[in-house]
C-alpha positions, -999 to 999 in steps of 0.1 A, spaced: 460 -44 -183 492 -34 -164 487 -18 -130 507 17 -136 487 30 -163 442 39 -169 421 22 -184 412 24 -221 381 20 -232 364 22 -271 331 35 -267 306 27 -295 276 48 -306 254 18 -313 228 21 -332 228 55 -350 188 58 -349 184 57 -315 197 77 -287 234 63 -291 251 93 -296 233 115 -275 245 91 -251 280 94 -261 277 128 -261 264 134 -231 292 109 -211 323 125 -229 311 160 -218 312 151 -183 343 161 -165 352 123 -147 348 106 -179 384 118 -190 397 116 -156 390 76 -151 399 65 -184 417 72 -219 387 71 -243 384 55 -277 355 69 -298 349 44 -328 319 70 -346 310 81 -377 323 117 -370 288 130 -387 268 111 -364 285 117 -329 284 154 -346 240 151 -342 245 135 -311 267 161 -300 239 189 -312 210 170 -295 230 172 -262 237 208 -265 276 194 -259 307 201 -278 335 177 -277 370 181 -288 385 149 -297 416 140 -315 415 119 -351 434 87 -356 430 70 -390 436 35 -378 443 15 -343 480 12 -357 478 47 -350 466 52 -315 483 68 -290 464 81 -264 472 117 -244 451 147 -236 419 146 -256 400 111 -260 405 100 -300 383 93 -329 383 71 -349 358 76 -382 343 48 -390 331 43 -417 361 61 -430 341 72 -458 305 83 -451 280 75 -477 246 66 -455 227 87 -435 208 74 -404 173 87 -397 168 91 -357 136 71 -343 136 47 -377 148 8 -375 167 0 -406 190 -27 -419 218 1 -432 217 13 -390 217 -28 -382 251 -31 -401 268 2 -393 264 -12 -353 278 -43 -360 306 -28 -382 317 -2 -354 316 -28 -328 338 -56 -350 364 -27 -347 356 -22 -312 365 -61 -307 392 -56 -328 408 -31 -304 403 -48 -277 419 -80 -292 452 -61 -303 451 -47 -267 447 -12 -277 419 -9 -252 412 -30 -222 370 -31 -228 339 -17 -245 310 4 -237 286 4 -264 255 24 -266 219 6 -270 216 -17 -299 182 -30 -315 179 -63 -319 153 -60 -353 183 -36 -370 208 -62 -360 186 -90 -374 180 -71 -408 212 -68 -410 220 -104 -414 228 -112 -375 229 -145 -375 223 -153 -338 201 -145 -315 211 -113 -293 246 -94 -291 259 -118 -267 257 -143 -288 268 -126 -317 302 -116 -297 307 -150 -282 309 -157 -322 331 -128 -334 353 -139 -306 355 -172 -308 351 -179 -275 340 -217 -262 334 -209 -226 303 -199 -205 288 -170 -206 259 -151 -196 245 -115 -196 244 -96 -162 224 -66 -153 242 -43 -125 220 -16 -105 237 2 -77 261 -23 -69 236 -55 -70 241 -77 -99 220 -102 -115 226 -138 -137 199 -158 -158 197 -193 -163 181 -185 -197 175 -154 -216 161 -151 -250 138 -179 -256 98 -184 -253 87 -181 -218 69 -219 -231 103 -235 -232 121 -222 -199 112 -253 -176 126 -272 -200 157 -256 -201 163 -252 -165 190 -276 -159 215 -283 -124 244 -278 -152 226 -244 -161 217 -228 -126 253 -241 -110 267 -223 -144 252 -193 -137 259 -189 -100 298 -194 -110 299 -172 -131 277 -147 -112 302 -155 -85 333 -150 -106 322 -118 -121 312 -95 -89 346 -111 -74 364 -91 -107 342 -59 -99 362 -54 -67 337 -79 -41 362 -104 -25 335 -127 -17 303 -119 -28 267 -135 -13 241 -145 -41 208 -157 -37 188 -177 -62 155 -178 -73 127 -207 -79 110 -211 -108 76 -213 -95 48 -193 -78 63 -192 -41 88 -211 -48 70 -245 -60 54 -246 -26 75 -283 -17 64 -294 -51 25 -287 -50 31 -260 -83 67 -282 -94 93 -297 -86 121 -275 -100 131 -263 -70 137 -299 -47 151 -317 -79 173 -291 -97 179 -254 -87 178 -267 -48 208 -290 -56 224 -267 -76 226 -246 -46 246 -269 -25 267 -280 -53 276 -246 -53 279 -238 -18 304 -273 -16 322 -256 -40 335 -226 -20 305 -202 -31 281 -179 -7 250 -186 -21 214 -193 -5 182 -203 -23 163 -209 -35 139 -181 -28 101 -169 -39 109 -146 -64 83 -125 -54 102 -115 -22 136 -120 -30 143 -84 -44 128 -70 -13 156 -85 4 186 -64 -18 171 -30 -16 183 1 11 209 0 35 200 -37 47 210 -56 17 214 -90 21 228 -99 -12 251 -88 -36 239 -108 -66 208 -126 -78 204 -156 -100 168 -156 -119 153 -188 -138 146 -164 -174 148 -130 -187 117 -109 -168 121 -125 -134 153 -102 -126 146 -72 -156 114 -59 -137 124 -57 -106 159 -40 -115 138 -19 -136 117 -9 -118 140 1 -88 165 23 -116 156 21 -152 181 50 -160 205 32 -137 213 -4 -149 237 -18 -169 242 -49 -191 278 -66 -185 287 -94 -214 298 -122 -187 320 -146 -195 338 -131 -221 374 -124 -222 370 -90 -227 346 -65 -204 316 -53 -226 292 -33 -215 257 -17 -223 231 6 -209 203 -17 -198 177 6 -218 173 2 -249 177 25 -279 143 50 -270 135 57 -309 107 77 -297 125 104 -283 159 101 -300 166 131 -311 148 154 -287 178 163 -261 155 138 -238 179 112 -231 192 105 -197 227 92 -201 228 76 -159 230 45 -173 261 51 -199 282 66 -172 272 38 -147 284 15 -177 313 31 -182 327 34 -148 319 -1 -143 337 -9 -173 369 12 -160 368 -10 -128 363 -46 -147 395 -33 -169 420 -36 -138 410 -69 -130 416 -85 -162 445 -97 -176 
């Protein structure tokens, strides 16, 4: 994006079951939404209209009736999609019909952001099963996007809490198969891009850590040998290359290092999925955020996931949405 002007961003309700447009709702009603960005609402109108009710919120937004037609000024801008409504979504129930209307909205989404009518995306929680019903052919979202996008590059899905990032050498596979997939190619891949991304968040040379594999950290090889054969090596490599890094660390104690004033780290680079979530979790659930890295685009997501148990209710806490989005507004201005 050009330097003189905000950022634009399409924000998408996810999936309509869950607490996706209480979400929405609750972000475009606060004040510094509008003041750090020109928003895009890509929404049924009927549904952002329940989210709006849940949140006790009333939005005015402007109607456009294709991204040929955007122009951004005062109020953000909706556009309905689908353009004619003939589903309705059922709040707290996984369905193929709520699958498909996610993916639909955020195809536009991507669509905008390819004809550079916005510079990135914030999309509400999705649900994996609704995405599957619905025919997803891959895996997870960020898969699914690296498709839509055609895009042959690395990538890999970040979680940001307060400022500390982290990467994964693997991510939705069988906790069976991650030694196996734990490769010097794959942990030197995920500290550069790690590395890479915090730089494009505003860090000018960030300091990551990374973590073993195995109880305290393989112990010189009496619980494996990841550690001295691969993810040690990996480290250097990286560290030759230019990049702060240290590791690799006990995963047990490594988070202790990142928390409070004393912070040692700006980002972490875990072996699989639950080595990282729990502990970023567990220090600010309604916090984190999910960034799409490696993409050419910045897409991002609360780190929760879409609560159908109390969508609905007017119980959602939308800390993790606006932490997403002003993220999002940052990444923006450092992208092309």
């Amino acid at each position: 994006m050009t330097a003189n002007r905000r950022p634009r961003i399409a924000l998408v309700i996810g999936d309509p079951s869950g607490i996706g447009s209480e979400l929405v709702a609750r972000l475009l009603a606060d004040p510094e939404t509008l003041q750090l960005a020109d928003v895009l609402v890509i929404a049924d109108p009927h549904e952002l209209a329940k989210g709006m009710a849940v949140a006790g919120q009333r939005i005015e937004l402007q109607l456009v009736d294709s991204l040929s037609s955007v122009f951004f000024g005062q109020q953000p801008l909706l556009l309905p999609h689908p353009p004619d409504r003939s589903l309705a979504y059922h709040f707290g129930v996984c369905s193929p019909e709520a699958g498909a209307y996610a993916l639909k909205t955020l195809e536009t989404a991507l669509e905008a952001a390819k004809t550079a009518v916005v510079d990135a995306i914030v999309f509400a929680p999705l649900n994996k099963h609704a995405l599957h019903l619905a025919g997803m052919p891959t895996s997870d979202e960020m898969h699914w996007l690296t498709s839509q996008l055609n895009h042959a590059g690395p990538t890999c899905e970040f979680n940001v809490l307060d400022g500390l990032w982290t990467s994964r050498v693997t991510s939705h596979i069988a906790l069976k198969d991650v030694a196996g997939q734990i490769t010097r190619a794959g942990v030197t891949q995920a500290i550069e891009l790690l590395h890479h991304a915090i730089r494009r968040s505003g860090v000018a040379n960030p300091r990551l850590a990374v973590c073993g594999l195995n109880p305290h950290n393989g112990d010189n090889g009496s619980f494996g040998r990841e550690e001295l054969d691969t993810i040690g090596p990996a480290v250097v490599s990286a560290v030759a290359n230019g990049i702060t890094v240290e590791g690799p660390f006990a995963a047990d104690t490594l988070f202790l290092k990142v928390q409070g004033e004393q912070r040692q780290f700006d980002g972490i680079v875990t072996m699989y999925h639950d080595q990282g979530q729990i502990a970023m979790k567990l220090m600010g659930f309604w916090r984190g955020v999910t960034v799409q890295g490696g993409l050419p685009i910045p897409i991002l997501t609360p780190a929760h996931g879409t609560a159908f148990d109390i969508a609905g209710q007017g119980k959602a806490n939308a800390g993790a949405i606006k932490q997403a989005f002003q993220l999002a507004c940052r990444m923006a201005q450092a992208y092309p």
